[in-house]
VEXBA-519262 format. One record per residue (C-alpha): residue in three letters; chain; x, y, z. Coordinates in steps of 0.25 Angstrom, whole numbers. Layout:
["ala" "A" [X Y Z]]
...
END
This chain:
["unk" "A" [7 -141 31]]
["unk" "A" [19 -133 34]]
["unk" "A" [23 -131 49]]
["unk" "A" [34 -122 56]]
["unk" "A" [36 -119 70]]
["unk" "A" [33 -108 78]]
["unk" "A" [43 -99 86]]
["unk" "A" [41 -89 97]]
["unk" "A" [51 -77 97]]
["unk" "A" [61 -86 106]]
["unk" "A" [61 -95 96]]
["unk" "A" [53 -106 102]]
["unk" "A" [43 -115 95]]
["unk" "A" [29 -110 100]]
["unk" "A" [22 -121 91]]
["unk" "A" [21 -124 76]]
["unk" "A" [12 -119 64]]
["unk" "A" [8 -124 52]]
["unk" "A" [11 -114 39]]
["unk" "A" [2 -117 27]]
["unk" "A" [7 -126 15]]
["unk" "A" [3 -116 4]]
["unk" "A" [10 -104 10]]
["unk" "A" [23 -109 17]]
["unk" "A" [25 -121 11]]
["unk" "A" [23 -120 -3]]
["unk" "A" [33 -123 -16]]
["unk" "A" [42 -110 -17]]
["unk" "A" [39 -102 -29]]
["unk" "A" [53 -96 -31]]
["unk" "A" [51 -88 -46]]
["unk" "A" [37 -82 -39]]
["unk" "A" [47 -79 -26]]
["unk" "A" [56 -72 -37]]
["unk" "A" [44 -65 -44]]
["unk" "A" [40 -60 -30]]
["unk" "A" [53 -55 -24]]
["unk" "A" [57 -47 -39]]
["unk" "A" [45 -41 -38]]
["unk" "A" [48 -35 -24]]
["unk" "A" [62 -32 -26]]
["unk" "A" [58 -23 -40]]
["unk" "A" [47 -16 -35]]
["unk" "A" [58 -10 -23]]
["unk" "A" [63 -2 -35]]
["unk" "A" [57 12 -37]]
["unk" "A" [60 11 -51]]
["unk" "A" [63 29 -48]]
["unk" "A" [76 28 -56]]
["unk" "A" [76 37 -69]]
["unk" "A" [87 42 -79]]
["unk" "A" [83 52 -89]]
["unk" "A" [83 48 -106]]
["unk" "A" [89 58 -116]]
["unk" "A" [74 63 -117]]
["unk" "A" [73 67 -104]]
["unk" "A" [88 73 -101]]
["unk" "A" [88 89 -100]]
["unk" "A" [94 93 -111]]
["unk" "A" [94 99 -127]]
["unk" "A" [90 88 -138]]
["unk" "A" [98 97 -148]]
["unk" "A" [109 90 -154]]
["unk" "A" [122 94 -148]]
["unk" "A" [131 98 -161]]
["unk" "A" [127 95 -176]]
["unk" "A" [125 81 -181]]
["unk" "A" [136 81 -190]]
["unk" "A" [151 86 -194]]
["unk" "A" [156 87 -180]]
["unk" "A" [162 73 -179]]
["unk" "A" [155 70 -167]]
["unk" "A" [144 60 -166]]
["unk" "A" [131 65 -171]]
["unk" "A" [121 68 -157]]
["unk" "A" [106 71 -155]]
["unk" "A" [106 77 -141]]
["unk" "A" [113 79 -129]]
["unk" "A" [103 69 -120]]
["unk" "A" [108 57 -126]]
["unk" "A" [113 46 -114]]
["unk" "A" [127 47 -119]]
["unk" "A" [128 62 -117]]
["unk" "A" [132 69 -104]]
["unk" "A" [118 72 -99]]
["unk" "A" [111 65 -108]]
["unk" "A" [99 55 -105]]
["unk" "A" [101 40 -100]]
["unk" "A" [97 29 -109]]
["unk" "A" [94 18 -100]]
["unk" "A" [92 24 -87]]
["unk" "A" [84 20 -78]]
["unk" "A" [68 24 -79]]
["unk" "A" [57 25 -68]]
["unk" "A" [49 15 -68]]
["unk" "A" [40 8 -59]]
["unk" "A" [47 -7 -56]]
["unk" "A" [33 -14 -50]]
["unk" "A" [30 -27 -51]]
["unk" "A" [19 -35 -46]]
["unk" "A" [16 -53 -45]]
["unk" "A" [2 -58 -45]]
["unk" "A" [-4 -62 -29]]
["unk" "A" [-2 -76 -31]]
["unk" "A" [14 -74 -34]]
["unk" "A" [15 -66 -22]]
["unk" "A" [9 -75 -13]]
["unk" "A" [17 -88 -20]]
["unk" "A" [29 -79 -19]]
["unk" "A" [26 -78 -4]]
["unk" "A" [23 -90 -1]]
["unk" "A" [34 -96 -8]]
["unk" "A" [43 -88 -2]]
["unk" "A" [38 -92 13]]
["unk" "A" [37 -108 8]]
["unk" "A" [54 -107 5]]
["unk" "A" [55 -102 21]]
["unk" "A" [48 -112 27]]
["unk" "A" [54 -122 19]]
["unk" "A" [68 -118 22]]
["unk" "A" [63 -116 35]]
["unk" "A" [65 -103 36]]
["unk" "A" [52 -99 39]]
["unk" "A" [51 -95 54]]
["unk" "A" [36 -92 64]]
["unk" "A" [36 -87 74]]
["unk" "A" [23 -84 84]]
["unk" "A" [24 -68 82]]
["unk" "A" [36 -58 84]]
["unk" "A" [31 -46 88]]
["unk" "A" [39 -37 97]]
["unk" "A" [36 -28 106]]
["unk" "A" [47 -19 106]]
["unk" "A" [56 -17 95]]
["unk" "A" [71 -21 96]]
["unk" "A" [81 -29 87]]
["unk" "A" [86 -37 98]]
["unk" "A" [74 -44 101]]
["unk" "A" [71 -46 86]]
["unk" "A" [86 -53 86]]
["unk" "A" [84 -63 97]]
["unk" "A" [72 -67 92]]
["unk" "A" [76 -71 78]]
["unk" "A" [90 -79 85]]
["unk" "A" [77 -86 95]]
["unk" "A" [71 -89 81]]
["unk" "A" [84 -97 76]]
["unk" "A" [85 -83 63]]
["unk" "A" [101 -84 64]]
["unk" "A" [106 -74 54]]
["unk" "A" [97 -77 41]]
["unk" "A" [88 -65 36]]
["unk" "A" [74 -66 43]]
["unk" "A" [62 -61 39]]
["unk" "A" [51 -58 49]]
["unk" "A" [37 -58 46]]
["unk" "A" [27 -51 55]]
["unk" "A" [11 -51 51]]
["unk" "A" [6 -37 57]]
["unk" "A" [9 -24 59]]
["unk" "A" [10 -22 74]]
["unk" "A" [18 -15 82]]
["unk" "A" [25 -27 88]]
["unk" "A" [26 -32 73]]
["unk" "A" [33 -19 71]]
["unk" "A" [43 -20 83]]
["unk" "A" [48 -33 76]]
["unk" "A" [50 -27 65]]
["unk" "A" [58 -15 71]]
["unk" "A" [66 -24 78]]
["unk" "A" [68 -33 67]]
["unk" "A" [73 -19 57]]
["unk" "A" [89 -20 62]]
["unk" "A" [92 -34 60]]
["unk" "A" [98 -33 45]]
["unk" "A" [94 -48 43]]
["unk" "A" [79 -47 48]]
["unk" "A" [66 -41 41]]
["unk" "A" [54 -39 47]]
["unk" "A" [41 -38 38]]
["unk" "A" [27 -36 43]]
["unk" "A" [20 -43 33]]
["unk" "A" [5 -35 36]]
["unk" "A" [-2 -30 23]]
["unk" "A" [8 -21 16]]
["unk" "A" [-2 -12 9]]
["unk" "A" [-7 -9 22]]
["unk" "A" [-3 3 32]]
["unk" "A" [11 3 28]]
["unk" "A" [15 13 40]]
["unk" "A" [30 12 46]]
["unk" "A" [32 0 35]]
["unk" "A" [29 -9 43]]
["unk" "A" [23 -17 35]]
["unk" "A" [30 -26 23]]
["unk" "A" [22 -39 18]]
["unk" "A" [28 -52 18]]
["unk" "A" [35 -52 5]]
["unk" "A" [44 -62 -5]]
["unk" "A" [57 -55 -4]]
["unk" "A" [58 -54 11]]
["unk" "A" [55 -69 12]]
["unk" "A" [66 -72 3]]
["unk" "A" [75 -63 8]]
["unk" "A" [75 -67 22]]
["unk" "A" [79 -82 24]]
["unk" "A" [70 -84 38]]
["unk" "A" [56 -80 40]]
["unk" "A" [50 -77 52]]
["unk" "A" [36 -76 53]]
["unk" "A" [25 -75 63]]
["unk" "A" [13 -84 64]]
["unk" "A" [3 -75 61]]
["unk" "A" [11 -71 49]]
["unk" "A" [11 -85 44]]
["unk" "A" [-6 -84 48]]
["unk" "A" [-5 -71 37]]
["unk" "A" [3 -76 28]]
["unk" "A" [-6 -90 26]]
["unk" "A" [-17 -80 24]]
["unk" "A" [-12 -72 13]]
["unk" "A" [-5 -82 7]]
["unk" "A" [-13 -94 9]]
["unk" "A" [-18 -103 -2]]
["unk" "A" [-32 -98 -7]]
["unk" "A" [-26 -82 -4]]
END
């Protein structure tokens, strides 16, 4: 079974525990990772962008002079794209960009993603990282006690308490740090607060920081059997 150790927020081995195989330490899936993180990345876009066809310009569909014995070109209307205010051929339409994976992609998506941490050794747990009070300095020294030099960090918290949300206040101005915590997303959404563990922030970020009962949750959701 995979192991890592345990660090308090001075950066001091408090003990070790034991990850699960089939969640942390499985063979990376990297085309499901791919499928995962294009599916987040297009359903950012609003898909609100809209140009008007010939059909839909304001305008008179009369031909603008007769067909023949001017020596111009011969013209339907005036809405055509190549006139002055006429409509757009291939413009953009609104449309809606969603797209969706199965459970089981997710989840190997995720689990993929987490397995390529820790076996870069990435993958950093600490016993808990709530704050009391919500300041950036003390965000900072704790990341240089945890040996996080300059890479891109992603912390993970389980709940949505409010010294849950200190750390993720203090974490806000660091331009290299996110902070995501990972309760239910389709839960009380208030103050967006709450984010989900997703694909693309694990990627994205080349250490993880994670609590020990966010590796307890994550086991559970993503265990085998789940």
């Amino acid at each position: 079974m995979a192991k890592t150790k345990v660090l308090d927020l001075k950066g001091t081995a408090s003990g070790e525990l034991e990850l699960r195989d089939d969640v942390f330490d499985i063979e990376p899936n990297m085309d499901v990772m791919y499928r995962y993180v294009d599916m987040q990345l297009t359903n950012r876009r609003q898909g609100t962008a809209h140009t008007k066809t010939r059909s839909e310009v304001k305008g008179s569909g009369q031909k603008p002079y007769p067909q023949k014995h001017t020596g111009r070109a011969r013209q339907g209307s005036m809405k055509g794209p190549h006139q002055r205010h006429g409509g757009v051929a291939f413009g953009p339409r609104t449309r809606n960009w969603k797209k969706n994976l199965p459970k089981k992609m997710k989840k190997l998506a995720l689990k993929s993603a987490l397995s390529t941490r820790y076996r870069e050794g990435n993958l950093v747990v600490v016993d808990d990282f709530k704050m009391e009070k919500a300041k950036t300095k003390t965000f900072a020294d704790t990341l240089k006690a945890l040996n996080i030099g300059e890479e891109k960090c992603l912390v993970v918290l389980p709940y949505k308490t409010d010294e849950y949300i200190n750390t993720k206040t203090s974490g806000r101005n660091l331009s290299r740090v996110k902070v995501l915590i990972a309760d239910n997303p389709g839960s009380n959404n208030e103050k967006n607060t709450i984010d989900g563990l997703n694909v693309f922030d694990l990627v994205n970020n080349t250490k993880v920081v994670l609590t020990r009962e966010m590796v307890k949750k994550i086991e559970e959701v993503l265990g085998h059997g789940n």
